[in-house]
C-alpha positions as CSV (number, residue, x, y, z in Angstrom):
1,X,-18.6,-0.6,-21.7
2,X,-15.1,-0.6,-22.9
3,X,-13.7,1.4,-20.4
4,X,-15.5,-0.5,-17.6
5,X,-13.7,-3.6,-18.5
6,X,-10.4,-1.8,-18.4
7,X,-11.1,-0.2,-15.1
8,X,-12.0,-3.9,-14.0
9,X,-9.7,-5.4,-15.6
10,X,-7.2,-3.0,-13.4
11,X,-8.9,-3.3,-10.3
12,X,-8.6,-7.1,-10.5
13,X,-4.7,-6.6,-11.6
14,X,-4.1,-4.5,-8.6
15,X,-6.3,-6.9,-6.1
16,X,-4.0,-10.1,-7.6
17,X,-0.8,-8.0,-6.7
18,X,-2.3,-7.2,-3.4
19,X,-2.7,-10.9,-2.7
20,X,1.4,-11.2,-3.9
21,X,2.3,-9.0,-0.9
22,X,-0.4,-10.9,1.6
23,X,0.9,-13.9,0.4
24,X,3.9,-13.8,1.9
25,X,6.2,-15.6,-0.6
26,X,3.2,-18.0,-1.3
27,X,3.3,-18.9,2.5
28,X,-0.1,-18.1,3.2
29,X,-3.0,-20.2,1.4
30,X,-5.8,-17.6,0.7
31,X,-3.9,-14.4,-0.5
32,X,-1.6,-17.2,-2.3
33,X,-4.5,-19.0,-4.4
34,X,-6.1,-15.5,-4.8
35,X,-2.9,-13.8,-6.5
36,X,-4.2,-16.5,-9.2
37,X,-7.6,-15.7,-9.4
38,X,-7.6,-12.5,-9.3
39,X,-4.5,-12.2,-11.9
40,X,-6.5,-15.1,-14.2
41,X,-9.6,-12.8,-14.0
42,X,-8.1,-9.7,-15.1
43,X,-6.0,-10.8,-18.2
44,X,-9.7,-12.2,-19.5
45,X,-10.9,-9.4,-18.9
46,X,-8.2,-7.3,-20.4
47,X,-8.0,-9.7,-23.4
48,X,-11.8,-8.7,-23.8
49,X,-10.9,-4.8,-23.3
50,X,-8.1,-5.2,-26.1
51,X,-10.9,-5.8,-28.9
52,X,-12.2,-1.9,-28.2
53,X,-8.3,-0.6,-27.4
54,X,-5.2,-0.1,-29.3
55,X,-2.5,-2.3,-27.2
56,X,-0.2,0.4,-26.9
57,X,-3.1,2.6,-24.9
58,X,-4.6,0.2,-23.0
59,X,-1.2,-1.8,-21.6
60,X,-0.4,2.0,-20.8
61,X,-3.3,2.6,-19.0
62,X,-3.4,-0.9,-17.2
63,X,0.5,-0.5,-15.9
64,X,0.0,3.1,-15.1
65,X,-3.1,2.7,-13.1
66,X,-1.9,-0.6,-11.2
67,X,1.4,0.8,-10.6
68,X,-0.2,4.3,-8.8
69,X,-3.2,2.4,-7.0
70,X,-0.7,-0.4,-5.6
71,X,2.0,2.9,-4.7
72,X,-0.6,4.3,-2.6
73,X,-2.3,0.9,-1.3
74,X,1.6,0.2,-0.2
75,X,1.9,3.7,1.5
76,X,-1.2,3.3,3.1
77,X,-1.7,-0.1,4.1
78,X,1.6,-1.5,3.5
79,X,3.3,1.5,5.8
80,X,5.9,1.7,2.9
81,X,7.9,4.5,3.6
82,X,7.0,7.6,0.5
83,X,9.0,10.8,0.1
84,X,8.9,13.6,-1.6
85,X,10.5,12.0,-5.2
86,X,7.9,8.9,-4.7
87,X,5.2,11.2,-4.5
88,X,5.9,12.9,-7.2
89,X,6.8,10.2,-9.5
90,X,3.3,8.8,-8.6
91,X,2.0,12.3,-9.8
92,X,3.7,11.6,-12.8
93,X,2.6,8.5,-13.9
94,X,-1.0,9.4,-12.9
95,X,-0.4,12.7,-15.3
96,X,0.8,10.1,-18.0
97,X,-1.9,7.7,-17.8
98,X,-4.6,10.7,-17.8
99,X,-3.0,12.3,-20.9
100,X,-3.3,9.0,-22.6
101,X,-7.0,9.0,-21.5
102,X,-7.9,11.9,-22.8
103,X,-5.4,11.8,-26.2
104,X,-7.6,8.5,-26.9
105,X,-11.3,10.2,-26.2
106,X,-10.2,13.4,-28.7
107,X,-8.7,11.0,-31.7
């Protein structure tokens, strides 16, 4: 269960940033008002997550996993250009936040 609320908890983080971009410097009403839903509904959620987590893991895991799922939503969606060094740091923070996953399931 606890891990369910941090994977929603990020999904909701990464749907609210989403919104930022669709947005449009808050010039569009739907993806505008949305940013703050979806950004209110996931620090609840992580604020519930935190009572199960250390804050050091699970601000880890939230950053890491928002920042790779909104790099590729912005490559993919977003046409944001991606090179070889972007790729790879991606890879890295990915390898970070799975290390930190698995260094909290063997403690």
């Amino acid at each position: 269960m606890q891990w369910l609320l941090l994977a929603l908890g990020i999904i909701m983080e990464v749907c609210g940033t989403t919104c930022m971009k669709l947005s449009d410097g808050f010039s569009n009403l739907v993806p505008s008002v949305l940013t703050f839903v979806f950004w209110g509904i996931a620090f609840t959620i992580f604020i519930f997550a935190l009572k199960t987590f250390d804050l050091s893991f699970a601000y880890a895991v939230w950053v890491g996993s928002g920042i790779v799922i909104v790099s590729i939503i912005g490559i993919l969606y977003f046409k944001e250009p991606a090179n070889a060094l972007k790729i790879f740091s991606i890879v890295l923070i990915a390898i970070g936040v799975t290390g930190l996953s698995v260094s909290d399931l063997i403690r």
